[in-house]
MARFI-341860 format. One line per 4 residues: for each residue x, y, z of C-alpha. Coordinates in nm, 3 decimals, always signed. Each point is the difference from the previous one (the first is absolute). Example, Ala and Ser with C-alpha at 12.3 -4.5 7.8 and 13.67 -1.06 7.14 Angstrom:
MARFI-341860
+1.230/-0.450/+0.780  +0.137/+0.344/-0.066;
This chain:
MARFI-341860
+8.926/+8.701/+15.012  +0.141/+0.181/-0.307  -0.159/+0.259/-0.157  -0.132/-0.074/-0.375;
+0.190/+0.205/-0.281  -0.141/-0.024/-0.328  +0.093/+0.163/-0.261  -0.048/+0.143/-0.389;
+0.264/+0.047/-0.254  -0.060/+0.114/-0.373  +0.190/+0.104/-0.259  +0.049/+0.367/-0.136;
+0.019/-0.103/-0.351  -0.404/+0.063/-0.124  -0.282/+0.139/+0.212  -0.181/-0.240/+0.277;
-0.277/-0.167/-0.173  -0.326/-0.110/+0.216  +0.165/-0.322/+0.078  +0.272/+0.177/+0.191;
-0.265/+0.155/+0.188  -0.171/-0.306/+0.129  +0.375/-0.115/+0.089  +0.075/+0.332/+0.196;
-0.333/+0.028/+0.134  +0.018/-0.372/+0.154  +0.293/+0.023/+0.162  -0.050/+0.302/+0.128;
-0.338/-0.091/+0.157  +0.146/-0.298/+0.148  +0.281/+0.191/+0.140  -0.275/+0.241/+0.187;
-0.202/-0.291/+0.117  +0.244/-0.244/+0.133  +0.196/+0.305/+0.177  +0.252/-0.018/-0.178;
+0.252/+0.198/-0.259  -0.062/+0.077/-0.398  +0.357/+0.066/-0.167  +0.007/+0.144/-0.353;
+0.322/-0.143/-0.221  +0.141/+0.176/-0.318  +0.073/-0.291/-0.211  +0.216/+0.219/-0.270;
+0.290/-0.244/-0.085  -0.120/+0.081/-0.409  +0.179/+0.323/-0.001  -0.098/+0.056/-0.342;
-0.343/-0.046/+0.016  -0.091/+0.143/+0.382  +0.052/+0.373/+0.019  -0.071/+0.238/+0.214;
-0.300/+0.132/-0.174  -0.140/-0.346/+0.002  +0.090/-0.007/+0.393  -0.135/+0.327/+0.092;
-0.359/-0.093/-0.195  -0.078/-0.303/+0.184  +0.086/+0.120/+0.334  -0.255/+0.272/-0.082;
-0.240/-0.280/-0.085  +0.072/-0.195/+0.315  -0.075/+0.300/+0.233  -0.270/+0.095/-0.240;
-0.167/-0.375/+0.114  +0.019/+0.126/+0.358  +0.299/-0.234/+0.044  +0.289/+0.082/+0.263;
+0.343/-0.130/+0.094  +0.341/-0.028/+0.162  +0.253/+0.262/-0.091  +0.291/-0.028/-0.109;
-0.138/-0.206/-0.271  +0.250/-0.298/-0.134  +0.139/+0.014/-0.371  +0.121/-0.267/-0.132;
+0.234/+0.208/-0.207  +0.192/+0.103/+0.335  +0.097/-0.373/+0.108  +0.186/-0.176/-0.333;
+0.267/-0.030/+0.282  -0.211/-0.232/+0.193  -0.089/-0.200/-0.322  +0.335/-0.036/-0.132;
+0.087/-0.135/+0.380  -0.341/-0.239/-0.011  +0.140/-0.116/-0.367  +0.427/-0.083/+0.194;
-0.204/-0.186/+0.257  -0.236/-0.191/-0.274  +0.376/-0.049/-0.185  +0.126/-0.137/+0.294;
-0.202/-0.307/-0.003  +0.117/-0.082/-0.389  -0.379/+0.063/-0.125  +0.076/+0.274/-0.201;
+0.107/+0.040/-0.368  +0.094/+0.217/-0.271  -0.194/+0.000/-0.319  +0.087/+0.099/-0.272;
-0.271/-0.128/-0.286  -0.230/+0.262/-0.150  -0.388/-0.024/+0.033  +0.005/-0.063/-0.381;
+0.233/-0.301/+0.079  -0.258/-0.141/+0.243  -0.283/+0.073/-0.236  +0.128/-0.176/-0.245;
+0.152/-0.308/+0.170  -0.335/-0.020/+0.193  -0.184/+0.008/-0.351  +0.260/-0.256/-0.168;
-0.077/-0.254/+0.277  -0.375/+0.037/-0.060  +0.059/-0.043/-0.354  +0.177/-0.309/+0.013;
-0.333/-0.182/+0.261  +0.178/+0.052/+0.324  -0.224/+0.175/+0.290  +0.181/+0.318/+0.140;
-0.052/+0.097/+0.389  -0.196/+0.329/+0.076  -0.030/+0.192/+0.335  -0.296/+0.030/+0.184;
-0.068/+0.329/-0.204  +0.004/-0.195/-0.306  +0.357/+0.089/-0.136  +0.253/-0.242/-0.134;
+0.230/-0.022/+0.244  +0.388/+0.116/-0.115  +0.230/-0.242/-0.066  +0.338/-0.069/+0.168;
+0.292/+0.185/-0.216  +0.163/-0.332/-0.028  -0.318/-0.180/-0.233  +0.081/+0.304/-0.247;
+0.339/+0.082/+0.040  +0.314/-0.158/+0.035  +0.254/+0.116/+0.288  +0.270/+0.178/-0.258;
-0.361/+0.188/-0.134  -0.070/+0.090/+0.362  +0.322/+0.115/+0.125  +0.080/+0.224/-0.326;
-0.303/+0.164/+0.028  +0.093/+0.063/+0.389  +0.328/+0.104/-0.027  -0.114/+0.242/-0.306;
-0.260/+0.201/+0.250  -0.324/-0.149/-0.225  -0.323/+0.049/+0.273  -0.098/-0.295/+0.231;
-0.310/-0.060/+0.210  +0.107/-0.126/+0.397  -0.228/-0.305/-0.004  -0.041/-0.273/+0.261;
+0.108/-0.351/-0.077  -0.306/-0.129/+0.094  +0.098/-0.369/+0.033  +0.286/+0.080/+0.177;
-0.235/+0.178/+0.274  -0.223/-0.244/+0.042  +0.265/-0.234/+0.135  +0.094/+0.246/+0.229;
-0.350/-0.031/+0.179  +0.007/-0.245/+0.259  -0.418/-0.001/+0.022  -0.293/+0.115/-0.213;
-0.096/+0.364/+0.000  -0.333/+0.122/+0.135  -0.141/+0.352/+0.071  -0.286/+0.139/+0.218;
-0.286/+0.113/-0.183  -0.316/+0.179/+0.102  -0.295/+0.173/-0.106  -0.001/+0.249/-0.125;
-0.337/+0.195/-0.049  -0.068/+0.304/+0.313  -0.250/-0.307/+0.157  +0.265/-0.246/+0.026;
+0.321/+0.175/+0.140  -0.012/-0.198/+0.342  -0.023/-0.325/-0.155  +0.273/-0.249/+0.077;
+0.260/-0.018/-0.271  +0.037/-0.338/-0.163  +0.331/-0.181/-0.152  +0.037/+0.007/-0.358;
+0.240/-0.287/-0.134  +0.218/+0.168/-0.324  +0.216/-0.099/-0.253  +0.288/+0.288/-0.112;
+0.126/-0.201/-0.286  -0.329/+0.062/-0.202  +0.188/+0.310/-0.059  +0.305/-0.139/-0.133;
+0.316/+0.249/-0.029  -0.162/+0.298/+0.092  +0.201/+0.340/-0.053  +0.082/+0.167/+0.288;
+0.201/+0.274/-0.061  +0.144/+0.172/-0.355  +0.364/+0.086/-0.122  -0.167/+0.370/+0.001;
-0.161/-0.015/+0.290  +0.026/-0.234/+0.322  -0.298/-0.109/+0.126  -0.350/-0.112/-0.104;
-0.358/-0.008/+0.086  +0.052/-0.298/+0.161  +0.363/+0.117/+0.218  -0.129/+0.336/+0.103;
-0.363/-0.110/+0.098  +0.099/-0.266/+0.267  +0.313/+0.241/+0.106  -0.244/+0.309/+0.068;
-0.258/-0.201/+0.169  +0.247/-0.159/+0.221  +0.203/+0.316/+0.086  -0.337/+0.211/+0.065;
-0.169/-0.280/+0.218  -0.333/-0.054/-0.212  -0.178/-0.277/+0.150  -0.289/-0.002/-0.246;
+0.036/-0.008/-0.402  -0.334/+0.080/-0.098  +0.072/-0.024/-0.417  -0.201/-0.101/-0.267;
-0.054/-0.377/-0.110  +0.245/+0.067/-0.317  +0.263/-0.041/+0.246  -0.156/-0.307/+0.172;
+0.261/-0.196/-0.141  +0.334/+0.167/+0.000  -0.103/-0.015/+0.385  +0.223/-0.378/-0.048;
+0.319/+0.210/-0.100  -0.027/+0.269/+0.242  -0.016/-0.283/+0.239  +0.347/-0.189/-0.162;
+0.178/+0.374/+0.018  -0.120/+0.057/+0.384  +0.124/-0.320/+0.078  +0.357/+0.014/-0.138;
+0.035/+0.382/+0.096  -0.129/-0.076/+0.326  -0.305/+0.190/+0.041  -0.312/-0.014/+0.174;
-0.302/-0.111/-0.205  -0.343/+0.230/+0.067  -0.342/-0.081/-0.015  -0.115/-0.034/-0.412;
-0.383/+0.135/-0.059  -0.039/+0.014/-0.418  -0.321/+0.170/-0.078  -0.222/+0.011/-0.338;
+0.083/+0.166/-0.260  -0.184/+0.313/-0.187  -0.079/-0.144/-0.323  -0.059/+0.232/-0.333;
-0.264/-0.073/-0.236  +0.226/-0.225/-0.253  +0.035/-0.255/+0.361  +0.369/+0.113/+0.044;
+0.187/+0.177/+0.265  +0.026/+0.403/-0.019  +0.324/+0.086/-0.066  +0.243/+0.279/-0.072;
+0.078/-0.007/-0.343  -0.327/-0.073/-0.149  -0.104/+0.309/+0.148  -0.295/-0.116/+0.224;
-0.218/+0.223/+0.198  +0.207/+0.253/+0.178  -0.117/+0.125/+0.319  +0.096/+0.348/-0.107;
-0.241/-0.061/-0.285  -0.249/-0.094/+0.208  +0.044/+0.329/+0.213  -0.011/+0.204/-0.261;
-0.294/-0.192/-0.089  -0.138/+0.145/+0.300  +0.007/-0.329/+0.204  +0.037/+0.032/+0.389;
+0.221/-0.225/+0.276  -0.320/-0.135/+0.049  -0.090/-0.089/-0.335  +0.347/-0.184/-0.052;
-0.060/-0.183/+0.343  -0.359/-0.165/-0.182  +0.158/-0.052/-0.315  +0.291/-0.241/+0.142;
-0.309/-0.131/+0.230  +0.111/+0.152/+0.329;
């Protein structure tokens, strides 16, 4: 029987909010009691935004919560090698495409097709979905802005993927509150083209959220992704990259969210709670662990 590896991987570009600390905390509790082994990822592919300030800090937090893990510890920064060979392998298949249209582009074609009564897609987050280059563009448009070095986004040709598949796409997903960590994980049917042409790599930089996240987990066995239900969904696209990369699929377990007091998620850049406010506030471990309800 394998041993369970969960993992927790933030990124150094703000300081961990309480939310990140119910994320850490869970998996790292759930890597003590099912024997098993708690990884800590770097995700720092925004090297603009993560320093190593920003790094430094919330590894202070993290040990700060009591929290201990695997050395060395994996940066994301130190495999763009692996991405850019994920993103030949993606290419391979003929899923993959160059675009070039701006966000204002998509903006405003999105809003013109509203305009004129037609319904417009969104993603399970709630975001219009991009369009194909060719619905905006025409190919001379395309190609000159190619050949003249103009940015592009690597998206997947979404359509094109899903004719690839020769079944439907499920994952496993269990509970996952401390109580329910030996329940039996359950299939979850999903649909990747909800997501439509999602971007999976930059002319600046070659990989993605979405790449890097399924390449790391893969290549540093996690059997468990313990994440919060914001990424309940994307779950379906992870599953369409494991499957044409060729990687195993682990156990999903999407937990609550913390909540701030306008009914939204904490995040980053609104500047919610810190934990290093809250020490300096005088809080404890302790305190954090009853404030996330642990």
């Amino acid at each position: 029987m394998s041993i369970p590896v969960f993992r927790f991987a933030p990124s150094p570009n703000g300081h961990l909010h309480i939310g990140h600390a119910l994320s850490a905390l869970l998996n790292y509790e759930a890597a003590r009691q099912m024997g098993g082994r708690f990884l800590l990822r770097i995700e720092d592919i925004d090297q603009t935004r993560c320093t190593p300030e920003l790094e430094a800090d919330m590894l202070e937090d993290l040990e700060w919560l009591g929290l201990e893990w695997e050395t060395p510890v994996l940066r994301q920064s130190d495999r763009f090698d692996a991405y850019r060979a994920g993103l030949q392998k993606l290419s391979a298949f003929g899923i993959l495409y160059r675009s070039v249209l701006t966000r204002s582009e998509i903006k405003q074609f999105v809003a013109d097709c509203v305009e004129e009564g037609n319904d417009w897609p969104k993603d399970p987050d709630g975001v219009p979905v991009s369009p194909n280059d060719g619905m905006v563009l025409s190919d001379d448009e395309r190609i000159e802005r190619l050949s003249s070095g103009a940015s592009y986004a690597v998206r997947v040709d979404m359509v094109r993927a899903m004719r690839y598949l020769k079944s439907s796409l499920t994952w496993q997903e269990a509970g996952s509150s401390l109580d329910a960590l030996a329940e039996a994980p359950h299939p979850v049917s999903c649909d990747p083209s909800q997501w439509g042409d999602v971007v999976l790599a930059r002319k600046e930089t070659p990989t993605s959220y979405h790449l890097s996240v399924v390449l790391d987990d893969a290549y540093q066995g996690v059997t468990d992704i313990l994440r919060g239900k914001d990424l309940y969904h994307a779950t379906s696209l992870h599953r369409l990259l494991q499957q044409f990369l060729g990687l195993p699929s682990p156990v999903y377990r999407h937990h609550d969210l913390v909540l701030g007091e306008d009914g939204k998620k904490l995040s980053k850049s609104t500047r919610s709670t810190s934990l290093r406010s809250l020490r300096e506030a005088g809080s404890t471990p302790a305190d954090i662990r009853q404030l996330v309800g642990l």
